[in-house]
N, CA and C of each residue as an Amber inpcrd file, in Angstrom:
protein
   402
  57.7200000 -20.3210000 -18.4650000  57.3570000 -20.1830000 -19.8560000
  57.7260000 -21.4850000 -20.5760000  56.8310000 -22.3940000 -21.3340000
  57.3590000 -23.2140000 -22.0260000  58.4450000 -22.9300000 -22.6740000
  58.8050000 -23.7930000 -23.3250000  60.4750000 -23.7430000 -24.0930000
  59.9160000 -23.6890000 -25.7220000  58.7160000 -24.2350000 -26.3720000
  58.1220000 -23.9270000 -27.4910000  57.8630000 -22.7580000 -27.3440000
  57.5120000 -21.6310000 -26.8870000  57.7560000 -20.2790000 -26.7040000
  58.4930000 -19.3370000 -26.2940000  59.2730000 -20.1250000 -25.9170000
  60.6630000 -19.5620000 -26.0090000  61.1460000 -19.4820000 -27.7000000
  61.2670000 -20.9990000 -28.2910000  61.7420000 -21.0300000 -29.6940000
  61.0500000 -20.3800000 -30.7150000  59.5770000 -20.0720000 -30.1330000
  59.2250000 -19.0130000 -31.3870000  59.4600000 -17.2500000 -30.8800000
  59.6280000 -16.9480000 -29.8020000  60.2180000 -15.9290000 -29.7330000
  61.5480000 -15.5620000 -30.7230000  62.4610000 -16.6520000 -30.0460000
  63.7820000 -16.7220000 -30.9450000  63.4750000 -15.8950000 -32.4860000
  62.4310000 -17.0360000 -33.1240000  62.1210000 -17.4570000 -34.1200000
  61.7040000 -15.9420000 -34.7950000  61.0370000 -15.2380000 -34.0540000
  60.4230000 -13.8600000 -34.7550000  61.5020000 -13.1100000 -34.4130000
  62.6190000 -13.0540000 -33.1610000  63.3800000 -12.1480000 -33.2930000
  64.6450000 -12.0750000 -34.7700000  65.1570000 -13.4710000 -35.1720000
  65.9220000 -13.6660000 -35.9660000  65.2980000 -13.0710000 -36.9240000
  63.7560000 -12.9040000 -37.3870000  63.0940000 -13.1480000 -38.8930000
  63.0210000 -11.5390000 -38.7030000  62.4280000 -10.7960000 -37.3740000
  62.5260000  -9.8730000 -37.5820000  63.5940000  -8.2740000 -37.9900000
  65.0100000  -9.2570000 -37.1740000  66.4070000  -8.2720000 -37.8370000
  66.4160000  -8.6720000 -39.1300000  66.2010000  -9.6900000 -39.5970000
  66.7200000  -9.5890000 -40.9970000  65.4840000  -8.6800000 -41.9020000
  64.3240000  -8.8470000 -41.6700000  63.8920000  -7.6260000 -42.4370000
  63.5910000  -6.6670000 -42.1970000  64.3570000  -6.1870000 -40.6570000
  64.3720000  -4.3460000 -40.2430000  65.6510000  -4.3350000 -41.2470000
  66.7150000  -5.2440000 -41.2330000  67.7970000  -4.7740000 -41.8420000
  67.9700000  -5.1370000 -43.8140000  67.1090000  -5.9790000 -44.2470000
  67.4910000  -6.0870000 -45.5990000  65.9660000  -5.8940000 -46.1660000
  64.9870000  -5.8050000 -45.3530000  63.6310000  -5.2400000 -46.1940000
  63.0030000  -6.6380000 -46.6300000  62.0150000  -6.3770000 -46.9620000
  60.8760000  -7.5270000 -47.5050000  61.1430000  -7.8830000 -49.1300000
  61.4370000  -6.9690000 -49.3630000  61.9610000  -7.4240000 -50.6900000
  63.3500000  -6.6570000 -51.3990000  64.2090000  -7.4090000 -52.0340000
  65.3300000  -7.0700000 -52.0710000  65.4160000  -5.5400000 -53.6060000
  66.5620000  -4.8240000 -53.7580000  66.9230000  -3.6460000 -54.3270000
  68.4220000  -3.7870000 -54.6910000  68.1880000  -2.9930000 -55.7410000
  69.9280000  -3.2800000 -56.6180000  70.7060000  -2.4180000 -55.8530000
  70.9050000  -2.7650000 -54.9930000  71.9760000  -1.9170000 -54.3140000
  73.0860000  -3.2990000 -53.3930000  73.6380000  -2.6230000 -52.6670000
  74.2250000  -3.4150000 -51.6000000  73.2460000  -4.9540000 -51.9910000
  74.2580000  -5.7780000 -51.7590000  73.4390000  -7.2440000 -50.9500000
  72.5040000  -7.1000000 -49.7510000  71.9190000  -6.4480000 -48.8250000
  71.8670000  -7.1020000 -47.5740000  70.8640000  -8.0800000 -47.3810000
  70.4450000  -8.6290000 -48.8970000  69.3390000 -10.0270000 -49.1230000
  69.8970000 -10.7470000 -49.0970000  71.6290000 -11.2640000 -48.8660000
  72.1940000 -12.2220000 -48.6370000  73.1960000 -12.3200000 -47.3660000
  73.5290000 -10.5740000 -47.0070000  74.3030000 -10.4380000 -45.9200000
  73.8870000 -10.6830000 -44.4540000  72.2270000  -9.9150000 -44.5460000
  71.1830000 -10.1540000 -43.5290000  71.0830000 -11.6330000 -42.9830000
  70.5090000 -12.5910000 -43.3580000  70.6450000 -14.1350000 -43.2000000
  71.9770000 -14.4740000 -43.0970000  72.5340000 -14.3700000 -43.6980000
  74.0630000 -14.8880000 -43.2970000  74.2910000 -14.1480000 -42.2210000
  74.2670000 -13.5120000 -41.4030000  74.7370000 -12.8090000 -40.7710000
  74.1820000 -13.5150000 -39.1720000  72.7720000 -13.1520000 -39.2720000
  71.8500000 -13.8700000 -38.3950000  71.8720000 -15.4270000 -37.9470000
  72.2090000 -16.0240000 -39.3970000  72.3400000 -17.2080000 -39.1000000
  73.6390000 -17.6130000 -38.1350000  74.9340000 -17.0600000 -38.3040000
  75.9930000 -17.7840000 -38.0210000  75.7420000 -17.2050000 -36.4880000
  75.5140000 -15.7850000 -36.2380000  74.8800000 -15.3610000 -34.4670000
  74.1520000 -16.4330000 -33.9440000  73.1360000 -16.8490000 -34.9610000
  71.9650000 -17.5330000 -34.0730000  72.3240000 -18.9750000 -33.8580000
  73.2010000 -19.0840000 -34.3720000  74.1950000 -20.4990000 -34.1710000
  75.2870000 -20.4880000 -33.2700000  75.7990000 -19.5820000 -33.2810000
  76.6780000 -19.3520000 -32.4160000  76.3090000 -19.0860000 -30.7960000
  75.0980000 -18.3410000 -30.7330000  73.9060000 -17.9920000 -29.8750000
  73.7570000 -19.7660000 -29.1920000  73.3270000 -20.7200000 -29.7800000
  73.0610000 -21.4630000 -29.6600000  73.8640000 -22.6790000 -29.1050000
  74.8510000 -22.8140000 -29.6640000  76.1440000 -23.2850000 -29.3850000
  76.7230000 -23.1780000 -27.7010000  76.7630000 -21.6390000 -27.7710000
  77.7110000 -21.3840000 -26.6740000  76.4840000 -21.3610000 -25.1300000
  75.0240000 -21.6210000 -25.9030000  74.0170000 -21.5170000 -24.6870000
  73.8520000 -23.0750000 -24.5540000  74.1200000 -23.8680000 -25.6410000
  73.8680000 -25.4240000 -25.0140000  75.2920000 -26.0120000 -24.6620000
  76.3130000 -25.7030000 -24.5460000  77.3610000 -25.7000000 -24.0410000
  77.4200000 -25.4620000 -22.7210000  76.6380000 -23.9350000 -22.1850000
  76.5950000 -23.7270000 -20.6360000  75.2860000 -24.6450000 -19.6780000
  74.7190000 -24.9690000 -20.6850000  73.6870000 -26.1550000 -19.7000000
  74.0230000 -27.4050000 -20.0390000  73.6360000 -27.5070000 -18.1710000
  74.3860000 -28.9040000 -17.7840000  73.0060000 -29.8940000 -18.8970000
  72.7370000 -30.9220000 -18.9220000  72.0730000 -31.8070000 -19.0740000
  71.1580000 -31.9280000 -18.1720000  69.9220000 -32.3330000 -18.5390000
  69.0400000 -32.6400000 -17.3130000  69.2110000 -33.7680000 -16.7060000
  69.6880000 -34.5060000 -16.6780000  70.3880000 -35.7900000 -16.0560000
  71.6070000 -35.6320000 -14.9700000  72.0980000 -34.2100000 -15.1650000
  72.9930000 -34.1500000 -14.3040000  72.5370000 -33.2130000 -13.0040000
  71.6060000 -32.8330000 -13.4580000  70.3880000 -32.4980000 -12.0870000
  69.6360000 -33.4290000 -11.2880000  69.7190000 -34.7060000 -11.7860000
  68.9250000 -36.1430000 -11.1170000  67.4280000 -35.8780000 -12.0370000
  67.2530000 -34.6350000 -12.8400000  66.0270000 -34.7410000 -13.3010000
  65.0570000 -35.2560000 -14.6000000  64.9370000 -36.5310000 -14.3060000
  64.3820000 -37.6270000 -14.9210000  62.8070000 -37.7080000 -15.5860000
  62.5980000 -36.6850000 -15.1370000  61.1580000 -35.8470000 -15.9360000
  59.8970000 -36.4420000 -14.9960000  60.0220000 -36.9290000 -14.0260000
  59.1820000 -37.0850000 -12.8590000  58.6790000 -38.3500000 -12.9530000
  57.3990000 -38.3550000 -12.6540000  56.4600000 -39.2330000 -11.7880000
  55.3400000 -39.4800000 -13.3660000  55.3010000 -40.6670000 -14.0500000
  54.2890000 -40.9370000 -15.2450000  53.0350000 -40.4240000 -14.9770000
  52.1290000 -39.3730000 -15.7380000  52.4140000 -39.5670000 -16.7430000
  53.3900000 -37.5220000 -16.9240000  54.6080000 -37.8780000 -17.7660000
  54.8550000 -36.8620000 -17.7630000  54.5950000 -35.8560000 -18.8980000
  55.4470000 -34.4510000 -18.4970000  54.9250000 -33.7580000 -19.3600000
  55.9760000 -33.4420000 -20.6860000  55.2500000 -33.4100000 -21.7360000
  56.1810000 -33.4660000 -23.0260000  56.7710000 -31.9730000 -23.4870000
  57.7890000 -31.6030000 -23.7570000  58.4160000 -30.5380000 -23.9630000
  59.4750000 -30.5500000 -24.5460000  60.5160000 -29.5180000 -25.1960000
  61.4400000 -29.6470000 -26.1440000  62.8480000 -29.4810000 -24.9610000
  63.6590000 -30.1750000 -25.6530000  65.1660000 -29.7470000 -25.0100000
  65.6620000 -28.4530000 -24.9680000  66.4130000 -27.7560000 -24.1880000
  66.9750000 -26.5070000 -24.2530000  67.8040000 -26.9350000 -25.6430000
  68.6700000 -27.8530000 -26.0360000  68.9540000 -27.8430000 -27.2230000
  68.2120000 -27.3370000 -28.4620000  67.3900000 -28.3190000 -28.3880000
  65.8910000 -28.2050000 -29.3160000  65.4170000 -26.7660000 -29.5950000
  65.1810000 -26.6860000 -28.0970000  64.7210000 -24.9550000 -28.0420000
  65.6130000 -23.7860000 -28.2810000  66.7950000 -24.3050000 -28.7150000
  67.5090000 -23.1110000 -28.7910000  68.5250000 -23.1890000 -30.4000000
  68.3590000 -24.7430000 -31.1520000  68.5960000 -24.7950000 -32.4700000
  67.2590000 -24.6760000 -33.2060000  66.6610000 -25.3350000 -33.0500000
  65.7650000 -25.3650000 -33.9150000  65.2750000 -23.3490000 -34.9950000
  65.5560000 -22.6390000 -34.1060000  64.9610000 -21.3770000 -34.4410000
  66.4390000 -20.8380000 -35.3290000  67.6100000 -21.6220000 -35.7590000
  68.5690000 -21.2540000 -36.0720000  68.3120000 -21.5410000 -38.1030000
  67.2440000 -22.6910000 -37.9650000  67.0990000 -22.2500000 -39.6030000
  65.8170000 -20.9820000 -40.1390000  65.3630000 -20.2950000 -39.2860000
  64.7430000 -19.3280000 -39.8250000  65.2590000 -18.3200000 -40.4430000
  66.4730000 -17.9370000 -40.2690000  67.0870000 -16.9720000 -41.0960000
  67.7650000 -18.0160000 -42.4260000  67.8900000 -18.8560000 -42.7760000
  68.1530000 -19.4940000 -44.1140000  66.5760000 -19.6170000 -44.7620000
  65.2420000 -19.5380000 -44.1520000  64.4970000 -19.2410000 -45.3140000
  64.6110000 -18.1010000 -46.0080000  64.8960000 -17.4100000 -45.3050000
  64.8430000 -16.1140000 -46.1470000  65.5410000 -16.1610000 -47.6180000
  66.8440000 -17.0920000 -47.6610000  67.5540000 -16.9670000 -49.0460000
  66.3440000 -17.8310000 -50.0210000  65.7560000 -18.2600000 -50.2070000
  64.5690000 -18.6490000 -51.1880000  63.9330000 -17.2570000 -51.6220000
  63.3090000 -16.5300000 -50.7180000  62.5230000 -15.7640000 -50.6420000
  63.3440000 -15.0540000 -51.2990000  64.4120000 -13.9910000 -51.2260000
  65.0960000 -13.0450000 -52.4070000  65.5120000 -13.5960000 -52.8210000
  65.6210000 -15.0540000 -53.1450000  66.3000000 -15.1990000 -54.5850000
  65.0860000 -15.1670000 -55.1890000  63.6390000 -15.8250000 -54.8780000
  62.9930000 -15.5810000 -55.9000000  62.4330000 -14.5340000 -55.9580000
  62.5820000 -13.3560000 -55.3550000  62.1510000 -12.1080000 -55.0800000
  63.0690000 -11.5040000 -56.2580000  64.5880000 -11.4290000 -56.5140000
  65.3740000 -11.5760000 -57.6570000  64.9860000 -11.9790000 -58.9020000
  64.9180000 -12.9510000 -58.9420000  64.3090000 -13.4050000 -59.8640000
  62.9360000 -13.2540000 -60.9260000  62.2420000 -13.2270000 -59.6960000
  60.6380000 -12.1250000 -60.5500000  61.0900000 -10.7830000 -60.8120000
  61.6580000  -9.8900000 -60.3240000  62.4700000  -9.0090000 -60.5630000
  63.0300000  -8.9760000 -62.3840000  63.8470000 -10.2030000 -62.6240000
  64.4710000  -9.8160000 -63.5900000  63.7880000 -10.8650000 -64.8680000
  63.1410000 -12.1730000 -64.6310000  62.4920000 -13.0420000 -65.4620000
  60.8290000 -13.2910000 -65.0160000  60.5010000 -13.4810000 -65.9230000
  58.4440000 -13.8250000 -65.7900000  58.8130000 -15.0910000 -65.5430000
  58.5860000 -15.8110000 -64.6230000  58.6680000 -17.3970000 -64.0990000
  57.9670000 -17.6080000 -63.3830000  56.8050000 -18.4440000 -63.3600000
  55.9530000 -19.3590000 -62.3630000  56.4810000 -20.6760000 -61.8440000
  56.5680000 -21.3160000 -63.1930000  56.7820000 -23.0280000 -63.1170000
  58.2150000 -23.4170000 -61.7900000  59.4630000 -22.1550000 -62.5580000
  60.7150000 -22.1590000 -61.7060000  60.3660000 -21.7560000 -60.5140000
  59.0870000 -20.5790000 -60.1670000  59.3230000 -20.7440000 -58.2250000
  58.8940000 -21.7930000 -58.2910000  58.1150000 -22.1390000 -58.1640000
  57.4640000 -23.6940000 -58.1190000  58.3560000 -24.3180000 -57.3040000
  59.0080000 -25.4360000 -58.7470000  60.1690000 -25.7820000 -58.1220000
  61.5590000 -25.8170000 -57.3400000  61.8960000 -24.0410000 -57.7910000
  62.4040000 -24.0340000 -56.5610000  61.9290000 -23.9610000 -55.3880000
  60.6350000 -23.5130000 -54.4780000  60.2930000 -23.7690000 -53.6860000
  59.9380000 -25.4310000 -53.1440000  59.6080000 -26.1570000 -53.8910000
  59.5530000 -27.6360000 -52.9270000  61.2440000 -27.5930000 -53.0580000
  61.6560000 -27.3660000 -53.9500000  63.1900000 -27.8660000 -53.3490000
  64.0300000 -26.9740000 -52.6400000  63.4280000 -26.3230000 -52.2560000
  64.3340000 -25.5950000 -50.7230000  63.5090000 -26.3370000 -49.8890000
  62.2350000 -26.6100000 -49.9960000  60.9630000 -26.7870000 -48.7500000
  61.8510000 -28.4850000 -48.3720000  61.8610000 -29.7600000 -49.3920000
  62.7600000 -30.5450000 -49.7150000  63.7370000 -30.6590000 -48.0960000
  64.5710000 -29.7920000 -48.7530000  66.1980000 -29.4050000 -48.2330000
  65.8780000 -29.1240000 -46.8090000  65.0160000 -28.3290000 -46.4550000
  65.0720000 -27.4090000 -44.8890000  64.2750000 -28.5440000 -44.4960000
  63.0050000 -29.4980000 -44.7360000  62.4600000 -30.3350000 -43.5500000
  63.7160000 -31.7010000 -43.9430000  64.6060000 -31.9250000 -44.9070000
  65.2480000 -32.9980000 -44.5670000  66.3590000 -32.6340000 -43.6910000
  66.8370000 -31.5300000 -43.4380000  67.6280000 -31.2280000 -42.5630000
  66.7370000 -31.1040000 -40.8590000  66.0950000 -30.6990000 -40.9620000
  65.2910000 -30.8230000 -39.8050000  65.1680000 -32.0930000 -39.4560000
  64.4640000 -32.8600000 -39.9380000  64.3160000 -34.1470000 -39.8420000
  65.5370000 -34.7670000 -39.0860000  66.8280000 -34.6470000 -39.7630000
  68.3370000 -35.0910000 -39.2790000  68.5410000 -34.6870000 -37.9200000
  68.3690000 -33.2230000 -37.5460000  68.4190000 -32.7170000 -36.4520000
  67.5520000 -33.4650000 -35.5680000  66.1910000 -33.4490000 -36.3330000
  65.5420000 -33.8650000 -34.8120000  65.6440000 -35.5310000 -34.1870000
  66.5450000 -36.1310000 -34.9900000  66.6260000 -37.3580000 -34.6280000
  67.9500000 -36.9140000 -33.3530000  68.5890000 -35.5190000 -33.6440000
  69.7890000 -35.7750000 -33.0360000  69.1470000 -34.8640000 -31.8280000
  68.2540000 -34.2650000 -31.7710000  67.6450000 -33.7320000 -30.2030000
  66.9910000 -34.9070000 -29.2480000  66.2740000 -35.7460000 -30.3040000
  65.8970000 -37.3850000 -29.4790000  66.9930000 -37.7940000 -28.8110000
  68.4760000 -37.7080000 -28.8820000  69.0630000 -38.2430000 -27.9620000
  70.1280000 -37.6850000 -27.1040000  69.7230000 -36.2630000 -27.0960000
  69.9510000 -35.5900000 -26.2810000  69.3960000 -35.2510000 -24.7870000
């Protein structure tokens, strides 16, 4: 199985506990529009952590990615962080789910959306310079 399908597996399982467990849109009750993602996130990091920790490097297999021209694919790193910011979109989403809730605002999702959108590809960005040299 590629490893890009591996990471979107990940990717729907994380997105999918958090809204079997806090719903599509958030309710004055309990938090679990902030507990859900937090929750997921620090697993799916931790998930991640302790799985690129147990693999060796591909270098320490002698495996050098073969014979040119080769084939392009993501790191088990890669493939196994990258799916760790899908549960932090979700905090955009009920907050502005909150928010329409309690104020009439267009202009403010707006902007808050490029500036989470902003925030999550410049962090990505950072990361993926740090899977290049892995």
């Amino acid at each position: 199985m590629p490893r890009i399908a591996i990471a979107w597996i990940l990717s729907l399982g994380y997105a999918g506990i958090i809204v079997s467990v806090a719903g599509v849109q958030p309710k004055n009750e309990f938090p679990w529009w902030f507990v859900a993602p937090g929750m997921a996130a620090m697993g799916a990091s931790f998930l991640a952590q302790t799985a690129t920790l147990a693999l060796p490097g591909p270098w320490a297999k002698g495996n050098t990615g073969g014979e040119p021209p080769r084939t392009l694919q993501l790191s088990w790193q890669a493939t196994l962080r990258l799916p760790t910011y899908v549960p932090l979109l979700f905090f955009p989403w009920y907050f502005l789910a909150i928010m329409r809730m309690h104020f009439d605002t267009r202009v403010a999702d707006v902007a808050i959306v490029v500036l989470v959108l902003w925030i999550v590809l410049r962090g990505m960005m950072n990361s993926a310079r740090e899977f290049e040299a892995a």
